[in-house]
C-alpha positions as CSV (number, residue, x, y, z in Angstrom):
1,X,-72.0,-39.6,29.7
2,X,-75.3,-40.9,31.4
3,X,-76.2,-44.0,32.5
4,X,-78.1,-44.7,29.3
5,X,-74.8,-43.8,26.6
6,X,-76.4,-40.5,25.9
7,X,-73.8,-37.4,26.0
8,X,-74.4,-34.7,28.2
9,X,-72.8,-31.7,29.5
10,X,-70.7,-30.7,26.2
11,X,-72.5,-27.3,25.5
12,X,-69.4,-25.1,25.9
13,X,-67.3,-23.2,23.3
14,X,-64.6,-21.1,24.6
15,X,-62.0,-20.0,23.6
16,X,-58.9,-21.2,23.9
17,X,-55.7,-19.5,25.6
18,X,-51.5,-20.6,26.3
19,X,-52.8,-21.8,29.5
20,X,-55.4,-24.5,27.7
21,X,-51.8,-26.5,26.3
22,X,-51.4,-29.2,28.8
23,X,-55.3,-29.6,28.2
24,X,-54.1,-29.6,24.6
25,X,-51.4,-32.5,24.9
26,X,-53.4,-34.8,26.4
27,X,-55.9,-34.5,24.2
28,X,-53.5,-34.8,21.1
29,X,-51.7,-37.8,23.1
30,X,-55.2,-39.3,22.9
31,X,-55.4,-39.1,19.2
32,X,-51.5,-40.3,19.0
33,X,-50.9,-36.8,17.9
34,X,-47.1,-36.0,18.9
35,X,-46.6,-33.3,21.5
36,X,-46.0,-30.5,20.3
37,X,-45.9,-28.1,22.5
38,X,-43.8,-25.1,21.1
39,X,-46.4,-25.4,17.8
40,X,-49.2,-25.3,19.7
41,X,-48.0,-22.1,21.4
42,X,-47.3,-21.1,18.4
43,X,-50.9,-21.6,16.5
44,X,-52.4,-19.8,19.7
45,X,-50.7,-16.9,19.7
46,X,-51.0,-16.0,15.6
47,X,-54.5,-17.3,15.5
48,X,-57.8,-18.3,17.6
49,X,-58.2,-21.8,19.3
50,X,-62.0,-22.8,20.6
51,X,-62.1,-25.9,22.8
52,X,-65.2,-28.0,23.7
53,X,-65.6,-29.0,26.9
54,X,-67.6,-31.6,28.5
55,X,-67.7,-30.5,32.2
56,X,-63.8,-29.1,33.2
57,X,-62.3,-31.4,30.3
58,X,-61.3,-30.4,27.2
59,X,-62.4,-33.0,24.5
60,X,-62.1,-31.1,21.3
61,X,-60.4,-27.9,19.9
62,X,-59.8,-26.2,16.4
63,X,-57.7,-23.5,15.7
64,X,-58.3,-20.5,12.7
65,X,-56.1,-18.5,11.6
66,X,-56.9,-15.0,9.8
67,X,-54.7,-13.8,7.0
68,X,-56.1,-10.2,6.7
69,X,-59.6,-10.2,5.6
70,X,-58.7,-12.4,3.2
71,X,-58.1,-16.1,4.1
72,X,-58.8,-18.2,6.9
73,X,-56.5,-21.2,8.1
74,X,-58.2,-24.5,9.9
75,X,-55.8,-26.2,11.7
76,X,-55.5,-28.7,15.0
77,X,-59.3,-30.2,14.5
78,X,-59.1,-32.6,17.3
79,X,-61.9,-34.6,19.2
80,X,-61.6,-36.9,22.3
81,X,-61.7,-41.1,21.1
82,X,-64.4,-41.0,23.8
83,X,-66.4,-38.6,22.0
84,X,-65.8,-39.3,18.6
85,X,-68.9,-39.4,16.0
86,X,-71.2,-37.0,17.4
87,X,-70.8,-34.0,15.4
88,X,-68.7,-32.6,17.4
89,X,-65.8,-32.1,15.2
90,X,-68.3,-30.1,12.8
91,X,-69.6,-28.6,15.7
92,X,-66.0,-27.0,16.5
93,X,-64.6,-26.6,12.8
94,X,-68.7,-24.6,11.8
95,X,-67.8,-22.1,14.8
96,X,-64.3,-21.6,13.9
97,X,-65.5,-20.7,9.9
98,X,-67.7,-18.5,11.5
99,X,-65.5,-16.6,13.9
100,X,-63.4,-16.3,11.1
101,X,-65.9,-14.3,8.2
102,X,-63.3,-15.2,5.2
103,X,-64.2,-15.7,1.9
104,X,-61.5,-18.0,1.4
105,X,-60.6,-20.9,3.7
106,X,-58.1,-23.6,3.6
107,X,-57.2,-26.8,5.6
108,X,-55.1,-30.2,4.8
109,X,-57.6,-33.3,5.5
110,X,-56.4,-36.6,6.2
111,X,-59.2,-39.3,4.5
112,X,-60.4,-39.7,7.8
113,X,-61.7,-36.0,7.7
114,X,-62.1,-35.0,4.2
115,X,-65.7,-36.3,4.0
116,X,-66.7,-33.7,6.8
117,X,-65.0,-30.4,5.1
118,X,-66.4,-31.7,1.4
119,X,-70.0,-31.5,3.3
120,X,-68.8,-27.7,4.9
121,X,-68.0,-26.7,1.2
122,X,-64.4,-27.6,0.8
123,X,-62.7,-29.1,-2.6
124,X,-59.5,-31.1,-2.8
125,X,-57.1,-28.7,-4.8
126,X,-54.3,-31.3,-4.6
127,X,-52.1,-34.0,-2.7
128,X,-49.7,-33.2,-0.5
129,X,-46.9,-35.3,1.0
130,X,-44.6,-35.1,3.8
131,X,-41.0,-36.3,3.6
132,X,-39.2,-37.0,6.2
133,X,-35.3,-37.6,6.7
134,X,-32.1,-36.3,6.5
135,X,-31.0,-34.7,3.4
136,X,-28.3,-35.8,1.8
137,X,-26.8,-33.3,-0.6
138,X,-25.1,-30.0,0.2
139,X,-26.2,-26.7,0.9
140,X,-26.4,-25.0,-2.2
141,X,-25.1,-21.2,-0.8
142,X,-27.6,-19.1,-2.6
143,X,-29.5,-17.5,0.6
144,X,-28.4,-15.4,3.3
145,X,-30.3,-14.1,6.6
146,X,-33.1,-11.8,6.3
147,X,-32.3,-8.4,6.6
148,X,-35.2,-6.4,5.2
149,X,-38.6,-8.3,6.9
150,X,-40.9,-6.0,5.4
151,X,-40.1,-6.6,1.5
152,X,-40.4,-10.5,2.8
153,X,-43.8,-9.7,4.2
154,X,-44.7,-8.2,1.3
155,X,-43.2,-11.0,-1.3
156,X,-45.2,-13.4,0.9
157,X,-48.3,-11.8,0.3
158,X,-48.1,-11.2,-3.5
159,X,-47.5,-15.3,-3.4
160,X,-50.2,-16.5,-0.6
161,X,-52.6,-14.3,-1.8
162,X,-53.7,-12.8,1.9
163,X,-51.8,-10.2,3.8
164,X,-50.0,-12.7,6.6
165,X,-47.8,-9.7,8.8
166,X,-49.4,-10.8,11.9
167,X,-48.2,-14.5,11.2
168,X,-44.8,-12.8,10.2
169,X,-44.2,-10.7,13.6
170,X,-44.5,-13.9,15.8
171,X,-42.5,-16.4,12.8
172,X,-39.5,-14.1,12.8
173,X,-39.0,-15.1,16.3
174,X,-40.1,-18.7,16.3
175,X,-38.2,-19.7,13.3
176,X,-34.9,-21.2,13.7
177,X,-33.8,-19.6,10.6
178,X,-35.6,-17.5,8.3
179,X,-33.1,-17.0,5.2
180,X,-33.5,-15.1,1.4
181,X,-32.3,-16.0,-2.1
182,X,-32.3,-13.8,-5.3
183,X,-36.2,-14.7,-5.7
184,X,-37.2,-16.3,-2.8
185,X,-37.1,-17.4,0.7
186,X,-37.5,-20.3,3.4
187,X,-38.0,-20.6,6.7
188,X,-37.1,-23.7,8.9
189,X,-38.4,-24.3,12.5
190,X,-38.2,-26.7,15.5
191,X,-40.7,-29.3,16.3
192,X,-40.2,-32.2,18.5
193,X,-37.5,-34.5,17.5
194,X,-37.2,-32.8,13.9
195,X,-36.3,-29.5,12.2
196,X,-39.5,-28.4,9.9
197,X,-38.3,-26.9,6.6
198,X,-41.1,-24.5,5.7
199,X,-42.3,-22.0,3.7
200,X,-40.4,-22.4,0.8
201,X,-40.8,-19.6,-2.2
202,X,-39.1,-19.8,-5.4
203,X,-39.4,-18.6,-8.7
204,X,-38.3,-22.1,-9.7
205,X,-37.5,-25.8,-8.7
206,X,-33.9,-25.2,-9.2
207,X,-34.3,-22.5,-6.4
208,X,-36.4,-24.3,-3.8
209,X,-34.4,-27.1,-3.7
210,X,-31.1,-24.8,-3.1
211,X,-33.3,-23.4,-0.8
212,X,-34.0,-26.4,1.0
213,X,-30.7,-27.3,0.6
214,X,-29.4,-24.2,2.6
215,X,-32.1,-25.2,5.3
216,X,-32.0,-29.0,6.0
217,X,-29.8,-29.7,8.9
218,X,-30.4,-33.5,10.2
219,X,-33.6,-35.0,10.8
220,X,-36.1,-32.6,9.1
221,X,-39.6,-32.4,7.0
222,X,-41.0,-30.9,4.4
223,X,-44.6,-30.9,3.2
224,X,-44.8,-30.8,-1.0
225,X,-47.2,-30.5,-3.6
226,X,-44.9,-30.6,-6.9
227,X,-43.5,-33.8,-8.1
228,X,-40.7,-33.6,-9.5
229,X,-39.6,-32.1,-5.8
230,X,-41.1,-34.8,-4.2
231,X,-39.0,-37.0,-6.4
232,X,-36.2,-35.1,-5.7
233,X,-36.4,-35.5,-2.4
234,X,-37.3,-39.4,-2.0
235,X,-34.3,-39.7,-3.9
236,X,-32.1,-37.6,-1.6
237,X,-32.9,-39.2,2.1
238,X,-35.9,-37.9,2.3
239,X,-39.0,-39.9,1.4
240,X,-42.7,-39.1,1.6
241,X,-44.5,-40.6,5.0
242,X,-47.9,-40.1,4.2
243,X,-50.0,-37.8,2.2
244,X,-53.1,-35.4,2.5
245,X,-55.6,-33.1,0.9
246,X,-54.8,-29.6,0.8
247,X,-59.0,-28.0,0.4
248,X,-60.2,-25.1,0.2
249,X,-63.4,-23.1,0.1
250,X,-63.3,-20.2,-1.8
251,X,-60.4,-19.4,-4.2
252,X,-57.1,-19.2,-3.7
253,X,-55.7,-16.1,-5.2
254,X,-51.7,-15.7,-5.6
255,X,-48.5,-16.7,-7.4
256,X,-49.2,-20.2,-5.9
257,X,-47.1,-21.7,-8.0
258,X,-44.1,-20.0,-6.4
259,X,-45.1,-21.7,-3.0
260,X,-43.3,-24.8,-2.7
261,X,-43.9,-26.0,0.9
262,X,-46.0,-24.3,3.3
263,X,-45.2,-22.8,6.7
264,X,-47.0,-25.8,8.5
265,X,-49.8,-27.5,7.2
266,X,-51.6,-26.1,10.0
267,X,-51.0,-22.4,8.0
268,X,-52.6,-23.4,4.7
């Protein structure tokens, strides 16, 4: 900043690498975003991160995430309090679409941020709410481990609608558990203090909640769409915190309706 309040000096786009997390953090701990590090890691290495710098500092980044030539996931839009409403956020999210070439894009907007994707072309689709908790009924025994990744891979893209393999390849190894039912499968991961219970794929709701079931091992959180798993859960130690918008721009194409919980919001 100059003497006179103007901004100066935040002309660079780069992009982002596992060496830019610390820069991430601190940035997220100025936004009282949580650190988390392992998902961060995580988000760089399946997808691309772009950072905005104002001299050496880091004051805004945005991740995207390519399913295929298919879909496109926006994730970890994040701008500096000290350079908040300036564009920049567009700025960041515009070059990301655009790096990306999808016809289809998704994010999850808090009502803080919806206002700027709904001027990029995004349309609410839908709320979604995360529970968090411990739930409190049994596992239901209906999954094992996954054997045969491939045919997983390949369920998850008739469901999704977008071929996610490179996602996959670096999931497999991230997840804490990846486990498959009869029709289905979930996944469940560390972050932070809690164990994230995600995706979840089911022909039914009878299944994704064994599913979860066979997941959900103390504190943990799950982001839903349906309600009558929503209401399930609230009513099983695990009740919703706050809600979003899941947008998109474009279509989604799929057997949505088999998708019960996503693999982080961050991964449409």
């Amino acid at each position: 900043m100059d003497g006179s309040g103007v901004l100066v000096g935040v002309t660079v786009v780069r992009a982002l690498t596992l060496d830019d997390v610390p820069a991430c953090l601190a940035l997220a701990a100025d936004r009282d975003w949580p650190p988390e590090e392992a998902k961060w890691g995580f988000l760089l290495r399946v997808g691309a991160g772009f950072g905005l710098f104002d001299g050496p500092r880091l004051v805004g980044t945005t991740i995207i995430t390519r399913f295929g030539d298919e879909h496109a996931a926006v994730s970890m839009v994040l701008v500096a309090s000290s350079h908040g409403g300036r564009g920049l956020g567009r700025r960041l999210v515009e070059h990301a679409l655009d790096a990306a070439g999808t016809p289809v894009a998704s994010l999850y907007a808090t009502g803080f941020g919806k206002p700027l994707y709904e001027k990029l072309g995004f349309r609410s689709v839908g709320m979604v709410a995360g529970h968090f908790g411990t739930l409190d009924v049994p596992r239901a025994g209906v999954s094992e481990p996954v054997t045969d990744r491939e045919r997983l891979v390949k369920q998850d893209a008739e469901v999704f609608g977008a071929d996610r393999s490179a996602m996959w390849a670096e999931y497999f190894d991230f997840a804490r558990e990846v486990r498959v039912s009869a029709d289905g499968f979930v996944g469940s991961w560390r972050n932070t203090d809690r164990l994230m219970l995600g995706p979840v794929v089911a022909g039914s709701l009878t299944e994704a909640k064994a599913l979860i079931s066979d997941v959900a091992d103390g504190p943990s959180r799950v982001d839903v769409r349906d309600p009558e798993l929503a209401a399930w859960l609230s009513a099983h130690g695990m009740p919703p915190r706050f809600e979003v918008d899941l947008m998109v721009r474009g279509e989604f194409t799929g057997a949505r309706d088999r998708l019960w919980a996503p693999v982080m919001q961050a991964l449409g």
